[in-house]
C-alpha positions in Angstrom: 108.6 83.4 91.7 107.5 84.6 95.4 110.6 86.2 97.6 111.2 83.7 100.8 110.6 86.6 103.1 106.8 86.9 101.5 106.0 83.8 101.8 107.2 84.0 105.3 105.2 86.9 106.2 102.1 85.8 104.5 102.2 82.5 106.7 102.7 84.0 109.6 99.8 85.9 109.1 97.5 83.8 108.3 98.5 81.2 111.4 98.0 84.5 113.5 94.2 84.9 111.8 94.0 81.2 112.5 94.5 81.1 116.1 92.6 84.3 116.5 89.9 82.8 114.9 90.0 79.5 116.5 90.4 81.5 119.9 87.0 83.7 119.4 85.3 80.5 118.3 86.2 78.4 120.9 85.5 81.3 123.8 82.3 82.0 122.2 81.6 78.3 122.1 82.2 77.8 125.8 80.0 81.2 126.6 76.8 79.5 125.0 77.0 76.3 125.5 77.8 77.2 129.9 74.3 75.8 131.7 73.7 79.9 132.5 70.6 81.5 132.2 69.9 83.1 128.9 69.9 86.6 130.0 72.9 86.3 132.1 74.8 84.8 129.0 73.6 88.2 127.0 74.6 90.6 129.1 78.4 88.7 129.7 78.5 88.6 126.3 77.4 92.6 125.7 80.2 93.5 128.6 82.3 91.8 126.7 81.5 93.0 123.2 81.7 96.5 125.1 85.3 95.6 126.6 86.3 95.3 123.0 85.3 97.8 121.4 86.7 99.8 123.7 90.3 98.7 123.7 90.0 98.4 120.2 89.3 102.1 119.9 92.1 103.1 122.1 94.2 100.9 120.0 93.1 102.9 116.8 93.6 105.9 118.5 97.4 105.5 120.2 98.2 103.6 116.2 96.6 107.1 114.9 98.6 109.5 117.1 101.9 107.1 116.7 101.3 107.5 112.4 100.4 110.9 112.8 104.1 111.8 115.0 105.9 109.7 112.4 104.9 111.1 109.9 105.5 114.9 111.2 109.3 113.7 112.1 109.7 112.5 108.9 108.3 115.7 107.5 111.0 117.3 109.4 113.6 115.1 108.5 113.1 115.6 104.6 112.8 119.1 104.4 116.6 119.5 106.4 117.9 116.8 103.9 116.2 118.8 101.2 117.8 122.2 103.3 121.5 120.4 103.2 121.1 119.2 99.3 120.4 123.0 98.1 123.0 123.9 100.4 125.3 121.9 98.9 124.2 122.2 95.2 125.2 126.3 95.4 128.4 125.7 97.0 129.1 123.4 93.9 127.6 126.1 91.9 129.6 129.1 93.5 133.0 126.8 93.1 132.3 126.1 89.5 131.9 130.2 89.0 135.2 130.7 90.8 137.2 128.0 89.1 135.9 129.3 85.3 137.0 132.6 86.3 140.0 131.4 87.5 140.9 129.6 83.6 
């Protein structure tokens, strides 16, 4: 049986890929089907390829660097959890040693 939340998430994206799609086709319908000359209609439509790929790339890169600074923090944050843990485990140790001497 599917979790509500799934379900949820797995419409939304594909409504999202559905207007996305719907959205490229649409633009790229009204592109080629504008009375332009053919050439003209080719180069608009290499700018905009170009346009794309571009802030697609600086997309990639900010999600890359934003990934790559997560992940570091959370590098940082387990190791001091991981510092606090042994801490802890040898004062429990070192208590446990003073209270069997103390029997």
């Amino acid at each position: 049986m599917m979790d509500e939340h799934t379900t949820q998430g797995d419409s939304c994206w594909v409504n999202t890929f559905v207007f996305i799609a719907g959205f490229l086709l649409g633009a790229g319908s009204a592109i080629l089907l504008t009375p332009e000359a053919g050439t003209h209609v080719r180069d608009r439509l290499a700018r905009g390829a170009k346009t794309a790929q571009d802030e697609f790339s600086d997309m990639a890169s900010q999600t890359k660097e934003a990934v790559h600074a997560w992940s570091e923090e959370a590098k940082k944050t387990m190791k001091q959890a991981a510092t606090r843990v042994n801490s802890a485990v040898d004062a429990t140790k070192q208590a446990v040693k003073t209270d069997s001497f103390d029997v």
